[in-house]
C-alpha positions as CSV (number, residue, x, y, z in Angstrom):
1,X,129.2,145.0,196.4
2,X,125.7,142.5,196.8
3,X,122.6,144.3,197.0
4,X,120.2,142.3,199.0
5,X,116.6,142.8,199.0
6,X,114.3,142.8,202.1
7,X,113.0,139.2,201.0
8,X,115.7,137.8,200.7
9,X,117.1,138.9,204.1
10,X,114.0,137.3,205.9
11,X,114.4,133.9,203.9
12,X,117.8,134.1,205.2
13,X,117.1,134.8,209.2
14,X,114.4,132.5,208.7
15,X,116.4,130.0,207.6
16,X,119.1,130.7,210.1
17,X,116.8,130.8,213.1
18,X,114.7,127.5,212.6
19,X,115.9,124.3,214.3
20,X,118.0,122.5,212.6
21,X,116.7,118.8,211.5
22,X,112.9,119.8,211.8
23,X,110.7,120.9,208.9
24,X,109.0,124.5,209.2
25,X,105.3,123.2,209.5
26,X,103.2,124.6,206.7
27,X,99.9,125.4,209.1
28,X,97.9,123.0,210.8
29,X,95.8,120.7,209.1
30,X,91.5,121.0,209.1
31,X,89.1,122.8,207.4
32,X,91.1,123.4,204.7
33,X,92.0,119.8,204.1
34,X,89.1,118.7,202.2
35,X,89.8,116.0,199.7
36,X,87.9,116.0,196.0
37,X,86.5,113.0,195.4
38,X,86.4,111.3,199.1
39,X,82.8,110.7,200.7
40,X,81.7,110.9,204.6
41,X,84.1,114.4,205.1
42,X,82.8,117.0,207.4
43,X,82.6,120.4,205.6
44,X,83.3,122.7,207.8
45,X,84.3,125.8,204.9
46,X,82.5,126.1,201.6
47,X,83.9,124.0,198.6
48,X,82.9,123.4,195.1
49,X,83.3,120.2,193.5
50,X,85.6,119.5,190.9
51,X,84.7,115.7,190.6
52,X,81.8,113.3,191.7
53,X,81.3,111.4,194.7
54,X,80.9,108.1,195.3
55,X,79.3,106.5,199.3
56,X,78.9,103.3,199.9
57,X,77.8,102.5,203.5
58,X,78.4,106.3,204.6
59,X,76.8,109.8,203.7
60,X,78.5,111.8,200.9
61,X,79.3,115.0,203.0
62,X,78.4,116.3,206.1
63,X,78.4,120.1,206.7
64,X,79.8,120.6,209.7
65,X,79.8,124.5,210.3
66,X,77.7,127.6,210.0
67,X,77.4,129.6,206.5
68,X,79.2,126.8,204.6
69,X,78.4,127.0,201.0
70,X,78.6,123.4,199.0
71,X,78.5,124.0,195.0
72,X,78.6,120.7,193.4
73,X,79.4,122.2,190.0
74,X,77.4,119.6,188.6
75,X,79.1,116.9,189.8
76,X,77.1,114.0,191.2
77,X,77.1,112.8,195.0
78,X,75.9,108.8,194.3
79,X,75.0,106.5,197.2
80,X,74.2,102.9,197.4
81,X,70.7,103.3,199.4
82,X,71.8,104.1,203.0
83,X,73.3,107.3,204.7
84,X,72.4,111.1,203.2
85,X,73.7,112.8,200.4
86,X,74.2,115.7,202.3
87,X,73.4,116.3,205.4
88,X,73.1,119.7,208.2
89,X,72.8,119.0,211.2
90,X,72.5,122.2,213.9
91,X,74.4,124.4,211.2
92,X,72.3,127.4,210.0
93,X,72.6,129.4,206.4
94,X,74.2,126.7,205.4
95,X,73.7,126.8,200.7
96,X,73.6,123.5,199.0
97,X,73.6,124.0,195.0
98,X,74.3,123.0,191.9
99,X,74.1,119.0,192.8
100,X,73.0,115.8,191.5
101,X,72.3,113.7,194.4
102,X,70.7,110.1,194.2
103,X,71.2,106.8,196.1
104,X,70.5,107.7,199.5
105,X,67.6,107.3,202.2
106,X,67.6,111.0,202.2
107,X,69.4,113.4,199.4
108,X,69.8,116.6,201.2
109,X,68.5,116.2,205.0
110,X,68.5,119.4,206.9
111,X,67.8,119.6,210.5
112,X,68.0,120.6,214.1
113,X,68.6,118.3,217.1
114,X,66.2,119.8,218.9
115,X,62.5,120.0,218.3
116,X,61.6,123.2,220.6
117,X,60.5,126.5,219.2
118,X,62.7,128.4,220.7
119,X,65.8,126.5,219.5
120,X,66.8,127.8,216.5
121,X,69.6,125.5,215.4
122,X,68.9,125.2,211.8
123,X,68.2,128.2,210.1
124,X,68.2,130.3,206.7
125,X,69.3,127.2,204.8
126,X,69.4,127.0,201.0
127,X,68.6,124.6,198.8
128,X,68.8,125.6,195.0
129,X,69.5,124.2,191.6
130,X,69.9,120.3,192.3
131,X,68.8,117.1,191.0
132,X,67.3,114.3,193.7
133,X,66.2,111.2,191.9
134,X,66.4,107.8,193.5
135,X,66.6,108.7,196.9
136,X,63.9,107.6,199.4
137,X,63.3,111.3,200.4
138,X,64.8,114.5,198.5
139,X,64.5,117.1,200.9
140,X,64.2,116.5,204.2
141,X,64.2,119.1,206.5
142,X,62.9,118.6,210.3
143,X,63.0,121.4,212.7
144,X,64.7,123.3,209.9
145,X,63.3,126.9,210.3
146,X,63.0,129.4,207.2
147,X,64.8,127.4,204.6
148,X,64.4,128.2,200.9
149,X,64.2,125.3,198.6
150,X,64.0,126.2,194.7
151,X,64.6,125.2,191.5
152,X,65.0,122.0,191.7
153,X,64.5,118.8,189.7
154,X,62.7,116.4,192.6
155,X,61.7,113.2,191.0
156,X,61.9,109.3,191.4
157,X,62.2,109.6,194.9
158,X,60.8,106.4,196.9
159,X,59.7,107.0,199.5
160,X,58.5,110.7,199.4
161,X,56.2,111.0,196.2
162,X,59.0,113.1,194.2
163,X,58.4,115.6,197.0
164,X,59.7,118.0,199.5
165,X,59.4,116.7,203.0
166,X,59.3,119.1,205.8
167,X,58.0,117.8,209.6
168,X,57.1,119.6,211.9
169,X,55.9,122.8,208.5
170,X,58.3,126.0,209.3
171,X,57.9,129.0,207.8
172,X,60.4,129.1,204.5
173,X,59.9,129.1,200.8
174,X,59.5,126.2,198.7
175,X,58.7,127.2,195.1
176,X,59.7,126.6,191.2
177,X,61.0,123.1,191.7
178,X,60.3,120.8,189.0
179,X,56.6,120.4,188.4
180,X,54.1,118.7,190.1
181,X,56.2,118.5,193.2
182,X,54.1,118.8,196.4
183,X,55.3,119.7,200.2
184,X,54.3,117.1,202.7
185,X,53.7,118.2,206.1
């Protein structure tokens, strides 16, 4: 006599009751379907990197969701002068760390589409542990309320004096970057 266990006997229905000639579909396709290695994808869960990034014409990544968390591992996100290394756009608590960003017009740009006070689109944002050299800007954050930026190397940056860049000034904390960096207003 076969003993069958209770896996085995839902393999077997399942097998029995799926269509013949079509493939069981192995879940849709999205969030999940982030590529190593492949710039301008939207984020829209938190990754970490297991290989650099390179963008030409494009921005590296582009968060695309609320509370994402992108960990870079070290791994470097390299433009050719255009586009943003990473960029936030409406998403708030959003944590970028761990990155080496450089090549961009702005290395990490954080921000809200809409300039009102009461709009709170972009909030509670991280920025922690990166490197942004040769970038025009390395932070830029506009209507971007109550985002931390610390510890990070800021330097070589064109256009922004190897600084922080935060327009309109929102309440946050900006502290123990690299030295002699300076927040513009």
């Amino acid at each position: 006599m076969r003993v069958f266990t209770s896996s085995t006997l839902l393999l077997f229905l399942g097998l029995l009751f799926a269509p013949l000639g079509e493939a069981i579909p192995a879940g849709p396709a999205g969030p999940s379907s982030f590529r190593q290695g492949v710039a301008g994808q939207t984020l829209h869960e938190s990754v970490t990197l297991d290989r650099d990034i390179q963008a030409s014409g494009k921005n590296g990544i582009v968060v695309g969701a609320d509370g994402v968390v992108l960990d870079c591992a070290g791994h470097s996100i390299t433009g050719d002068g255009t586009g943003n290394g990473v960029e936030s756009i409406d998403h708030s608590n959003v944590t970028i760390a761990n990155c080496v960003i450089d090549g961009f017009e702005k290395g990490i740009y954080l921000a809200s589409t809409d300039g009102l006070e009461e709009q709170l689109l972009s909030v509670g944002n991280v920025v922690r542990n990166n490197k942004l050299t040769a970038n025009e800007h390395g932070v830029f954050l506009m209507w971007s309320h109550r985002a931390r930026i610390s510890d990070n190397e800021i330097v070589d940056n064109s256009g922004s004096d190897d600084r922080e860049h935060l327009q309109p000034r929102r309440p946050g904390a900006v502290g123990h970057n690299a030295p002699g960096e300076r927040v513009a207003g």
